[in-house]
N, CA, C and O atoms as a GROMACS GRO file, in nm:
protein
  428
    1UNK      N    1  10.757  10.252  11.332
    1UNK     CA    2  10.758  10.396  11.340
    1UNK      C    3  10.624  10.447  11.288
    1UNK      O    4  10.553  10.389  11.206
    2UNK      N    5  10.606  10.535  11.333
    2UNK     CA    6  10.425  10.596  11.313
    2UNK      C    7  10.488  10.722  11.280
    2UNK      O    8  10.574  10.791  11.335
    3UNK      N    9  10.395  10.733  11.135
    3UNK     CA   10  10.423  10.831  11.026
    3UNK      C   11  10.315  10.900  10.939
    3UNK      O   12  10.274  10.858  10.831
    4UNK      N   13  10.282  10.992  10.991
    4UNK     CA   14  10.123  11.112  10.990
    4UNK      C   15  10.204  11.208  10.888
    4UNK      O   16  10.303  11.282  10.887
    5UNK      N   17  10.098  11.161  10.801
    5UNK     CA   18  10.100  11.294  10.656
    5UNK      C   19   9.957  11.344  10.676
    5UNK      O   20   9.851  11.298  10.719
    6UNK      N   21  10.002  11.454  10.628
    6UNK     CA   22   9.823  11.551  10.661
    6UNK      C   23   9.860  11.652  10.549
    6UNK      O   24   9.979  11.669  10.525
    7UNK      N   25   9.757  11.728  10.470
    7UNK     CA   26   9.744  11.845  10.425
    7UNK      C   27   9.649  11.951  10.449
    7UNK      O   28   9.539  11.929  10.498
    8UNK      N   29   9.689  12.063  10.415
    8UNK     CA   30   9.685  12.155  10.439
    8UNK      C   31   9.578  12.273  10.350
    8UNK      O   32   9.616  12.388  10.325
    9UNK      N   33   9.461  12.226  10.315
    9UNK     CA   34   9.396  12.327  10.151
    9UNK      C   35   9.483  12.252  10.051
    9UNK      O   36   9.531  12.301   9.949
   10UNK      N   37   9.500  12.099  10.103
   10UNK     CA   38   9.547  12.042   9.988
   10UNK      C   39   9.504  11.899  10.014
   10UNK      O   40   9.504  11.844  10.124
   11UNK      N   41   9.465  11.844   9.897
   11UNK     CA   42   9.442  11.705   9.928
   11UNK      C   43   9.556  11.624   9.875
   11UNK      O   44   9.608  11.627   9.763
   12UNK      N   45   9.589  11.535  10.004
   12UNK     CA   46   9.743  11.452   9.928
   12UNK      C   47   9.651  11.355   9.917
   12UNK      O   48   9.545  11.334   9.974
   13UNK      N   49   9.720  11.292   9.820
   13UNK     CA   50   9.690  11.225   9.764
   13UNK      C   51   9.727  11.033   9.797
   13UNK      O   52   9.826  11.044   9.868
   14UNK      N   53   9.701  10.875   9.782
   14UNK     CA   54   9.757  10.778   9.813
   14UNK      C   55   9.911  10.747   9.786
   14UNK      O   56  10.001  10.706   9.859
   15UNK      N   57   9.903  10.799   9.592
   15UNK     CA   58  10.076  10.773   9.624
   15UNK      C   59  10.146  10.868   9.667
   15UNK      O   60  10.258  10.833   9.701
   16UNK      N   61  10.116  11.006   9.681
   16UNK     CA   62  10.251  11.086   9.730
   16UNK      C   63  10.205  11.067   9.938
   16UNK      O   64  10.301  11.091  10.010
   17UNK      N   65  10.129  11.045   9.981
   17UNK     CA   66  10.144  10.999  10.127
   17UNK      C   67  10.227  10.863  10.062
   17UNK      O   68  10.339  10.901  10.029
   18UNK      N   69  10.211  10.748  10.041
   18UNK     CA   70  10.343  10.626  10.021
   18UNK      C   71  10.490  10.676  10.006
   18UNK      O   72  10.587  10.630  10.066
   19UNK      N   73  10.489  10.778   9.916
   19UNK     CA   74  10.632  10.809   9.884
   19UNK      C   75  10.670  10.892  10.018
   19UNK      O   76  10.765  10.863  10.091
   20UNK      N   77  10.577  11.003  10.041
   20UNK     CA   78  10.636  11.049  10.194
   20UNK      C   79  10.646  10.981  10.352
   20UNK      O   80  10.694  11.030  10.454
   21UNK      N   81  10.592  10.868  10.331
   21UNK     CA   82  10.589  10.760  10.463
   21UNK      C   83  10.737  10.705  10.435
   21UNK      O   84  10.826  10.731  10.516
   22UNK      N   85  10.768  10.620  10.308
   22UNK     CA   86  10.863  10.574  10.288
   22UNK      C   87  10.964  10.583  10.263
   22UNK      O   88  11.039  10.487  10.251
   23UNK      N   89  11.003  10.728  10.243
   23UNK     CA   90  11.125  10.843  10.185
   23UNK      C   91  11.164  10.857  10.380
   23UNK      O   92  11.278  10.851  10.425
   24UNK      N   93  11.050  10.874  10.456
   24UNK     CA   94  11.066  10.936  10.595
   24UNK      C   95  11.127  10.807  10.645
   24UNK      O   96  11.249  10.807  10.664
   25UNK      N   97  11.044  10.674  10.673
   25UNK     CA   98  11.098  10.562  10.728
   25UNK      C   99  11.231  10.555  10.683
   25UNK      O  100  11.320  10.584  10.762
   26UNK      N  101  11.262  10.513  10.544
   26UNK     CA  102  11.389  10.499  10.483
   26UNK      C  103  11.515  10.593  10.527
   26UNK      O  104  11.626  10.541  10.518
   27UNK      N  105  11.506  10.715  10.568
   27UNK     CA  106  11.594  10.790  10.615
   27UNK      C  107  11.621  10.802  10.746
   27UNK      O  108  11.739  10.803  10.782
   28UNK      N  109  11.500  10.813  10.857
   28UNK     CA  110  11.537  10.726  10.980
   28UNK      C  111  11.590  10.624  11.017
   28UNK      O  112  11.613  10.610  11.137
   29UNK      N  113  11.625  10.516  10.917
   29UNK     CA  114  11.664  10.379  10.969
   29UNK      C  115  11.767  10.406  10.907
   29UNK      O  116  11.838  10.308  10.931
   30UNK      N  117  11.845  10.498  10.819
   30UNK     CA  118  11.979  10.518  10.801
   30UNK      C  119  12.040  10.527  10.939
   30UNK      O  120  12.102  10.431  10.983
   31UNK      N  121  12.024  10.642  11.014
   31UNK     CA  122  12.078  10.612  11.150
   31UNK      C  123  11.996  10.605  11.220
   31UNK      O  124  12.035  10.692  11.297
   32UNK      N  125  11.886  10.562  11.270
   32UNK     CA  126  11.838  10.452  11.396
   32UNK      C  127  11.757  10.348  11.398
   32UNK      O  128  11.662  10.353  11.320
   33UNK      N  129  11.768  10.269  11.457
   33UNK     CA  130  11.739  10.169  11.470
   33UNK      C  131  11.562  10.212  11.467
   33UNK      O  132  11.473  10.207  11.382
   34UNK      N  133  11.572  10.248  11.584
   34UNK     CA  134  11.366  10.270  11.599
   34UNK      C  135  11.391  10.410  11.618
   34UNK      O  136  11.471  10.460  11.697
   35UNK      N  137  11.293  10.483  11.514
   35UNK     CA  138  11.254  10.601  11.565
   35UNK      C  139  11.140  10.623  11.639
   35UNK      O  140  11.095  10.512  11.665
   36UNK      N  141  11.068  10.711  11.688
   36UNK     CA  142  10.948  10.742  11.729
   36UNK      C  143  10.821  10.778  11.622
   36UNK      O  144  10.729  10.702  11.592
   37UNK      N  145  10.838  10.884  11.586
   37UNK     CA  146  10.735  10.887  11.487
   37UNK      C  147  10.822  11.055  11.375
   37UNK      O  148  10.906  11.144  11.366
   38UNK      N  149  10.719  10.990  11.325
   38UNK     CA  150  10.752  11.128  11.184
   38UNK      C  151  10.588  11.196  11.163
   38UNK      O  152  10.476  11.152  11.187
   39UNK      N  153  10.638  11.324  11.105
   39UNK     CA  154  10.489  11.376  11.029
   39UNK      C  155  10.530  11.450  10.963
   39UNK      O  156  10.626  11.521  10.992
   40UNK      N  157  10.471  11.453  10.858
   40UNK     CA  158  10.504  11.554  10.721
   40UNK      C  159  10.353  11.664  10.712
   40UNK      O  160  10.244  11.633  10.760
   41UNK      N  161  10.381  11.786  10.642
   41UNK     CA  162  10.252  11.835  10.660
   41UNK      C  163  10.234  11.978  10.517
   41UNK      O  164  10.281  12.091  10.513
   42UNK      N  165  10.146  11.902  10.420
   42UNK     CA  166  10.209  11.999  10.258
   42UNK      C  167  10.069  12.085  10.276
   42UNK      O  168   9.964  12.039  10.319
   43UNK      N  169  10.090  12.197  10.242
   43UNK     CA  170   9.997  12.327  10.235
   43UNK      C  171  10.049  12.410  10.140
   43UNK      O  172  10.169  12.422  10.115
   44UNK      N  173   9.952  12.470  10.086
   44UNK     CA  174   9.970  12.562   9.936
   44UNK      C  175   9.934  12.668  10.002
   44UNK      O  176   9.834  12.683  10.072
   45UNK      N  177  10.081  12.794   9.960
   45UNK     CA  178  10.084  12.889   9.972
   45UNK      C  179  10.095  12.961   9.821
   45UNK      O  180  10.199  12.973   9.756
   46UNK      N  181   9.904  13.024   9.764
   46UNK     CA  182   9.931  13.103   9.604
   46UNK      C  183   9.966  13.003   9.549
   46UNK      O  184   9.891  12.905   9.544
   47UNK      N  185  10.125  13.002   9.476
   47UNK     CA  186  10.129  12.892   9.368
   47UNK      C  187  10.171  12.835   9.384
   47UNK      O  188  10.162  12.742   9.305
   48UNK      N  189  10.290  12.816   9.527
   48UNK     CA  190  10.386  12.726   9.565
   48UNK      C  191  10.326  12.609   9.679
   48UNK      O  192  10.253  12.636   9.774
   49UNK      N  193  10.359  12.522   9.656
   49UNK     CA  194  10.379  12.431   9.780
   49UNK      C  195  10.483  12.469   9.922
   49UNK      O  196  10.574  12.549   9.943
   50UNK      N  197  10.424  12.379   9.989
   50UNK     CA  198  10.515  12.429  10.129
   50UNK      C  199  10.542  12.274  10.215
   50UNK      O  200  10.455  12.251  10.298
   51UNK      N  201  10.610  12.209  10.207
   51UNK     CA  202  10.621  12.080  10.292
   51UNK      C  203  10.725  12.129  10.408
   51UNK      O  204  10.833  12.187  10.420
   52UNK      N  205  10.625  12.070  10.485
   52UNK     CA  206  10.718  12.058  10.678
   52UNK      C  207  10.706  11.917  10.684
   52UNK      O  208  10.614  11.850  10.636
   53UNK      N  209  10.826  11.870  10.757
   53UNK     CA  210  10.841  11.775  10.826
   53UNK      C  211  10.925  11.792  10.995
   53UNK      O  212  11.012  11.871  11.030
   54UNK      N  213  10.873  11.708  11.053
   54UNK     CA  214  10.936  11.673  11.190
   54UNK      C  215  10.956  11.559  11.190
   54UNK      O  216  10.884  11.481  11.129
   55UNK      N  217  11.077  11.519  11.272
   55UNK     CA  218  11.077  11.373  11.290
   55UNK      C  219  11.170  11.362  11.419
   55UNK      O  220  11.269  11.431  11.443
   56UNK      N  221  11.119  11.263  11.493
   56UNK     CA  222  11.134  11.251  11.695
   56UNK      C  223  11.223  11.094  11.704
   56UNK      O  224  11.167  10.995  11.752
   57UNK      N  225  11.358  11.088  11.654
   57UNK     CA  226  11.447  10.999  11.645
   57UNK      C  227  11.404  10.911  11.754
   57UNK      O  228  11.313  10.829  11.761
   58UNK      N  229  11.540  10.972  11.880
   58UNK     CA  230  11.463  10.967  11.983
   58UNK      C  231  11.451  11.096  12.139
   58UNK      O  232  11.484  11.214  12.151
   59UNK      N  233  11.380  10.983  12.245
   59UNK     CA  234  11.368  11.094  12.355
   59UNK      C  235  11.402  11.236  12.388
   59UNK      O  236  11.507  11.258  12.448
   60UNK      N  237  11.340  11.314  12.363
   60UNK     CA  238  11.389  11.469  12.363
   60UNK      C  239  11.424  11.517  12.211
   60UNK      O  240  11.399  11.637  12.202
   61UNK      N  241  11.468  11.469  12.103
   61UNK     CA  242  11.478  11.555  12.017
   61UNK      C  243  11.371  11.558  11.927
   61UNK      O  244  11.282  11.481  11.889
   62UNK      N  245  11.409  11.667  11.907
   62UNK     CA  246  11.261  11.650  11.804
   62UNK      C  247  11.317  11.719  11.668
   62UNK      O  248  11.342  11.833  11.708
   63UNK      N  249  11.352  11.716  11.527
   63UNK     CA  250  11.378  11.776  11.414
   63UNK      C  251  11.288  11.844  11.331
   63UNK      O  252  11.182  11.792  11.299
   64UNK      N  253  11.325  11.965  11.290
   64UNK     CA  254  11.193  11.988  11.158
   64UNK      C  255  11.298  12.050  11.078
   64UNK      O  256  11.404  12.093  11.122
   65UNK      N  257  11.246  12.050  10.914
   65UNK     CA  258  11.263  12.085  10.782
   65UNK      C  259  11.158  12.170  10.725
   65UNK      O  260  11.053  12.173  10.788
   66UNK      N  261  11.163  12.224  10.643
   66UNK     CA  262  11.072  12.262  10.520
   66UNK      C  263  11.116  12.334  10.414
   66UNK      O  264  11.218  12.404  10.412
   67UNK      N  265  11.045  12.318  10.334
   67UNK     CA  266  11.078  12.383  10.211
   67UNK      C  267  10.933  12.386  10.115
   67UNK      O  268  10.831  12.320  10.133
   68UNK      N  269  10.967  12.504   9.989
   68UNK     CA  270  10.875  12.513   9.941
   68UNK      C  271  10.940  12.535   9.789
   68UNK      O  272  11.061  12.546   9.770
   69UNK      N  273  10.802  12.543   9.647
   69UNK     CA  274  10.849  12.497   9.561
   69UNK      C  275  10.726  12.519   9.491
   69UNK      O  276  10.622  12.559   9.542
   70UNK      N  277  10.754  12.476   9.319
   70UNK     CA  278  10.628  12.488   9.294
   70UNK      C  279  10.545  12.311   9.269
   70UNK      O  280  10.428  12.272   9.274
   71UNK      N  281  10.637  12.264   9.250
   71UNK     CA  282  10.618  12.091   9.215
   71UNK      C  283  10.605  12.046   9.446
   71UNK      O  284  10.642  12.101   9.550
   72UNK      N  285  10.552  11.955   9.418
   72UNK     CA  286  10.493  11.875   9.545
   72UNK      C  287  10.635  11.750   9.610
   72UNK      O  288  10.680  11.715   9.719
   73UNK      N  289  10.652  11.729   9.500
   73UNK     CA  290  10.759  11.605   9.527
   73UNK      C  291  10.930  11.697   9.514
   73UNK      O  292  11.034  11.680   9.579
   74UNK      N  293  10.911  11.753   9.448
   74UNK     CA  294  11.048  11.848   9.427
   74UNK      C  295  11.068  11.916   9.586
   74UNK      O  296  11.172  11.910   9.652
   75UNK      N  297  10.945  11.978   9.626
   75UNK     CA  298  10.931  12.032   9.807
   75UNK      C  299  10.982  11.926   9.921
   75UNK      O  300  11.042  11.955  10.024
   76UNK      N  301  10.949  11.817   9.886
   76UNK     CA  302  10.941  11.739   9.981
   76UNK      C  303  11.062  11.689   9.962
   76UNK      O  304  11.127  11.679  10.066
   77UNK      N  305  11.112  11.657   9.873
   77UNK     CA  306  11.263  11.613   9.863
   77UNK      C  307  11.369  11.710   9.922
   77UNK      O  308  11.453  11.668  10.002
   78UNK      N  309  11.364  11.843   9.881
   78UNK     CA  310  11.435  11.959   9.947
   78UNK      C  311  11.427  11.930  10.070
   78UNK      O  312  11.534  11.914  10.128
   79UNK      N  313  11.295  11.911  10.154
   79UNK     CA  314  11.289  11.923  10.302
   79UNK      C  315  11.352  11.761  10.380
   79UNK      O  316  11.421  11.743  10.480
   80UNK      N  317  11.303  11.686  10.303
   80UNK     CA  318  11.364  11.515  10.318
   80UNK      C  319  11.525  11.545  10.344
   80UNK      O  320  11.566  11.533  10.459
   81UNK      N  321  11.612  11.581  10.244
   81UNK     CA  322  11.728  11.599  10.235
   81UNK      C  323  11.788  11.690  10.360
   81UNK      O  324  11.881  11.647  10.428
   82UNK      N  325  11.730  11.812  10.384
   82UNK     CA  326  11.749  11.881  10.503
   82UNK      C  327  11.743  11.824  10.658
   82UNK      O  328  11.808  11.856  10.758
   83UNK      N  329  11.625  11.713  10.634
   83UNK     CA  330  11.614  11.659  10.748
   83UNK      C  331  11.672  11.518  10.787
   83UNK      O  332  11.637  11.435  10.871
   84UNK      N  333  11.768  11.520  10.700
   84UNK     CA  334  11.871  11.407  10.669
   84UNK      C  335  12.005  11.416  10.706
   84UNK      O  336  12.095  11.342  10.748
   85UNK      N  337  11.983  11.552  10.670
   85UNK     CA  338  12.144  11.627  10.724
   85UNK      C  339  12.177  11.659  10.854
   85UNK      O  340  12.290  11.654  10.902
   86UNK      N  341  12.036  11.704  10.932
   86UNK     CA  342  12.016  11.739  11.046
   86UNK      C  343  12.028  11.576  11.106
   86UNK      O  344  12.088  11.585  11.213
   87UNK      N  345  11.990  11.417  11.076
   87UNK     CA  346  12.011  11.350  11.142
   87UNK      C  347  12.151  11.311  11.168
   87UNK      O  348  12.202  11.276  11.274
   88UNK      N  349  12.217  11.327  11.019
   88UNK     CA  350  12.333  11.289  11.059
   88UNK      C  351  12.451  11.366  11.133
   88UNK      O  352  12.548  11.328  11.198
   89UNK      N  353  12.400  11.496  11.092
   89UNK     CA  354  12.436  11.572  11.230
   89UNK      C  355  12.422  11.540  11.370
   89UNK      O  356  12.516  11.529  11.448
   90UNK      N  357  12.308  11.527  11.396
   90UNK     CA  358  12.279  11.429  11.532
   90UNK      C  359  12.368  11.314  11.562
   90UNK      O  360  12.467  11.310  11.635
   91UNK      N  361  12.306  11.210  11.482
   91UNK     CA  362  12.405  11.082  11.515
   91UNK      C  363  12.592  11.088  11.526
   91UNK      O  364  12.675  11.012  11.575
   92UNK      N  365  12.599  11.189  11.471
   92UNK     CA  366  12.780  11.217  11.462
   92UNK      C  367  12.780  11.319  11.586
   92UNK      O  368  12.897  11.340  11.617
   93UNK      N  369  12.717  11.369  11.646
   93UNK     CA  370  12.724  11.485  11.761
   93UNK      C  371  12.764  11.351  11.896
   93UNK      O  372  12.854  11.341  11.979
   94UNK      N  373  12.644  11.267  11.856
   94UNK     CA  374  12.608  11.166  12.022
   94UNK      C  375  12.724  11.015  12.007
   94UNK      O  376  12.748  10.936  12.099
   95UNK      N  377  12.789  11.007  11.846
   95UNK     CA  378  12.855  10.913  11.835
   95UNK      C  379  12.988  10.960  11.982
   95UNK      O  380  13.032  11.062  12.035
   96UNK      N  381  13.004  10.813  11.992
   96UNK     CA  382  13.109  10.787  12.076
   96UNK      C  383  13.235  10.793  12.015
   96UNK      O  384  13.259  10.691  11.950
   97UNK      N  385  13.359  10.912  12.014
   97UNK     CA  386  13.470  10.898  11.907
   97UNK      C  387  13.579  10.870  11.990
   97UNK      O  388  13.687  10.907  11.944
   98UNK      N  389  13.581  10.818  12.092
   98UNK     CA  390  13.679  10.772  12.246
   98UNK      C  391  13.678  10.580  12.189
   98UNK      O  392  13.586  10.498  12.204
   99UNK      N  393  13.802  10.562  12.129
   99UNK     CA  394  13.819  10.398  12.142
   99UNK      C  395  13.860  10.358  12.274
   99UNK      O  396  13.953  10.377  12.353
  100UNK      N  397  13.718  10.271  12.261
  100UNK     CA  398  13.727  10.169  12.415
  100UNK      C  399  13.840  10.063  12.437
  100UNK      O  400  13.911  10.034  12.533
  101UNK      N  401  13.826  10.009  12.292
  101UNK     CA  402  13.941   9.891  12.329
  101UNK      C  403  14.115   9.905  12.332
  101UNK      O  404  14.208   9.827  12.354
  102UNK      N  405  14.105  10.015  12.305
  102UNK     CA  406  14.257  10.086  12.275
  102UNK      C  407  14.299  10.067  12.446
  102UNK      O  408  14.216  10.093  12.533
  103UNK      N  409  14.417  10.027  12.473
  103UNK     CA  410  14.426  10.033  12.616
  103UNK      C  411  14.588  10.171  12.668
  103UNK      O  412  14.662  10.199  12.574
  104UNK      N  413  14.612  10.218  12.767
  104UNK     CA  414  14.667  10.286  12.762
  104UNK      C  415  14.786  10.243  12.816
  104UNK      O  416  14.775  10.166  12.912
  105UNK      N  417  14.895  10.271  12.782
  105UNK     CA  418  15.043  10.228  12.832
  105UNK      C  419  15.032  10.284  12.987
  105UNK      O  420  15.001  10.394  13.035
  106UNK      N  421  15.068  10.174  13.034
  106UNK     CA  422  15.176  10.209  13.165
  106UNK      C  423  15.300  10.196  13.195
  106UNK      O  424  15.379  10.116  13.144
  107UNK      N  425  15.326  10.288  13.294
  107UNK     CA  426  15.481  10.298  13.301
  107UNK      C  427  15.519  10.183  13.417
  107UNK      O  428  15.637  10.164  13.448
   0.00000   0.00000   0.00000
């Protein structure tokens, strides 16, 4: 999975891009197998932080989050979590809840 952190009038820094590559991977592979790609994107608004994320599971959807805050990692967790909820929303929307092997009586 290909995973683009960028800032914004902010310089991120080596470990908080690691923690946001790996917070992002780690929550995609809760439900899928391969995602497409992720990008996170932190910009300072005055005194607060502002983290967006998108992330493109797969074909056609595409998710975003954000949140803002005054701590960097506190933002990004808010928006992580949001965009966690939104997957598993997804994956429970497209799950199959029809048992296949169940067979049906005949008369």
């Amino acid at each position: 999975m290909n995973v683009n952190v960028s800032g914004r009038n902010v310089a991120v820094g080596q470990a908080l891009e690691t923690h946001i590559s790996n917070r992002l991977k780690a929550t995609s592979d809760k439900y899928f197998n391969q995602s497409i790609e992720a990008a996170a994107t932190v910009s300072r608004q005055g005194p607060e932080f502002r983290v967006e994320c998108a992330l493109h599971p797969v074909q056609g959807v595409n998710l975003h989050s954000h949140a803002e805050g005054a701590d960097v990692y506190t933002s990004f967790e808010d928006a992580a979590k949001k965009l966690e909820k939104q997957l598993r929303r997804f994956k429970r929307r497209i799950k199959n809840h029809h048992d296949s092997k169940r067979e049906t009586k005949t008369l």
